[in-house]
N, C-alpha and C positions, 0 to 999 in steps of 0.2 A: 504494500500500500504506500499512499504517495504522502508525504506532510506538506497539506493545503495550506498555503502562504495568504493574504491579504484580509480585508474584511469581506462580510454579506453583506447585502444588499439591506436587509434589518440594521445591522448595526450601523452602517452608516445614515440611515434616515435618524436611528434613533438618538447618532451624536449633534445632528443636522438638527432636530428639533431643541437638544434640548441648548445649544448656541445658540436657536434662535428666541429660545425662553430667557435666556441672560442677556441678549443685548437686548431686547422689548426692555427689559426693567429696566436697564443702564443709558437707556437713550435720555428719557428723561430725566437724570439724574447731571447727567453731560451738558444737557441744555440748559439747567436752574447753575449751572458751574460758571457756563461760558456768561453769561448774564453777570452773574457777577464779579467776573471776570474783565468784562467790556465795564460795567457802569463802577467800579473798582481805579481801572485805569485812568476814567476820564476825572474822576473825582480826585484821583491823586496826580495827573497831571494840573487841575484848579490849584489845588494846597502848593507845589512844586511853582505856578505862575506869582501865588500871591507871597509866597517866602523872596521867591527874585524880586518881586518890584520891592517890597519891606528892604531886602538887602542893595538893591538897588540906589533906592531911595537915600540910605544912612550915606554909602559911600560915597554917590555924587552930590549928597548935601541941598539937592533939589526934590520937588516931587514929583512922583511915579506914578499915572495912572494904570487900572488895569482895570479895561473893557471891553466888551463884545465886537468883534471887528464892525458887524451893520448894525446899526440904531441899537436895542437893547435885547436880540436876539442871538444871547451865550451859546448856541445851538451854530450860530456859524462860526465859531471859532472865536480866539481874545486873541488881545495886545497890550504888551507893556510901553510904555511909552514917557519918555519925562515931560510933563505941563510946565511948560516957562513960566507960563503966564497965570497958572492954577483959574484956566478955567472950566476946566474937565473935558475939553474938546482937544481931538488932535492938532494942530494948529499946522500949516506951510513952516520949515524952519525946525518943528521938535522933534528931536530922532526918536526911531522906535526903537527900543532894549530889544525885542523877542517878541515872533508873532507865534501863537499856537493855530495847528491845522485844525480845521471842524472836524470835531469827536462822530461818532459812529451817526448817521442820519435817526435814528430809531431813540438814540436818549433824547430824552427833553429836560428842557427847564422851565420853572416858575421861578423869578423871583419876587417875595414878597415886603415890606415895608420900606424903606427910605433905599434898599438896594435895585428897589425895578423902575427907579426914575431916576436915580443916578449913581455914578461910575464909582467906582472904589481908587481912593487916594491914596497914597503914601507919601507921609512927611516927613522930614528931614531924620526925623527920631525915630521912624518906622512905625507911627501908629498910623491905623487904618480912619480916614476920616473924608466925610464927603467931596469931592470938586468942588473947588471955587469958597470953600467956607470951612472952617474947623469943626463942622457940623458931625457928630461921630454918627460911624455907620452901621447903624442897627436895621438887622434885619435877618432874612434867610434864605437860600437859594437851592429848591427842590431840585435834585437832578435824580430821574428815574428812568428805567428802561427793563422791560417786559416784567413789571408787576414788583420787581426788586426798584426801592427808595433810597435814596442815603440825603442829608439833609445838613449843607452849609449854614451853621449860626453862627451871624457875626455877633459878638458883644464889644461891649468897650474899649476891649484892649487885645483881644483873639478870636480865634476862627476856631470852633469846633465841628465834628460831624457826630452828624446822630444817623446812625441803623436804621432801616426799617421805620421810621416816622416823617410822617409829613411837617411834624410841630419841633420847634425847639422846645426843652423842659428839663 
C-alpha cells in the first residue's frame, strides 16, 4: 500500500471555513483600529502644530498664528504663520513657519466658543490668546471621524484632549 500524501477535499473546506470565521470577526475589529488610528494622527498632528507656533512664538519674540488654511474650515488643512501686525489675518509680507496638509476628507471639525470665530495666537510668552487682543482663548475643537470623538479644550493656559466626549469637563 501507498502513504497518501496531501489533504481531502473535507479538510481543506473545513480549514477554509473556519479562516473564514476568524477574519469575519477580525474585520471589524481592524476597522474601529484604523479609525482610531486616522482621527489619533490628525489630533496629534493639531497638538505637534500648536506646541510649534507656542515655540515659535517664544523664540522669535513675535506672534504666531495658527489657523485653518480657508476661512475657518480646520478640515482643509492649518498654518503657522507670525502676525506682525497681531491682526489675526495672514497679511502680504508675514512668512509662514509650516503649512499642515488636509487631514483625511472623512474627519470633521466643530469648533465651539471664542475658537470658531477666531484664530488661535501665540504671544511672545507662549500663551494661547485670541488675534488682534489678549482676549484668552477659550473654547473647544471637536474633531471626529467614523463614530470615534477626541475633543480639543483650550483653557487659560493649555490645551487638553478629552476621549470619546463631545464636552470638555
Amino acid at each position: 500500500m501507498r502513504n497518501a500524501r496531501g489533504f481531502t477535499l473535507i479538510e481543506m473546506l473545513t480549514a477554509t471555513a473556519v479562516a473564514a470565521t476568524i477574519a469575519t470577526a477580525a474585520v471589524p475589529s481592524m476597522t474601529n483600529a484604523l479609525s482610531r488610528q486616522t482621527l489619533g494622527s490628525t489630533v496629534t498632528e493639531l497638538l505637534m502644530a500648536i506646541d510649534l507656533g507656542r515655540g515659535e512664538a517664544i523664540a522669535s519674540g513675535a506672534r504666531v498664528v495658527l489657523a485653518p488654511k480657508v476661512g475657518s474650515d480646520w478640515g482643509s488643512g492649518w498654518q503657522l504663520y507670525r502676525d506682525l501686525n497681531d491682526n489675526g489675518a495672514l497679511d502680504a509680507g508675514e512668512p509662514i513657519v509650516r503649512e499642515f496638509a488636509r487631514p483625511d476628507r472623512r474627519v470633521t471639525f466643530a469648533a465651539h466658543g471664542v475658537l470658531s470665530s477666531a484664530t488661535m495666537s501665540f504671544e511672545e510668552q507662549g500663551f494661547i490668546r485670541r488675534a488682534g487682543s489678549n482676549g484668552l482663548m477659550l473654547g473647544r475643537l471637536n474633531v471626529s471621524f467614523e463614530g470615534q470623538v477626541r475633543t480639543l479644550c483650550f483653557g487659560a493656559a493649555r490645551v487638553r484632549v478629552v476621549a470619546g466626549s463631545y464636552e470638555c469637563s
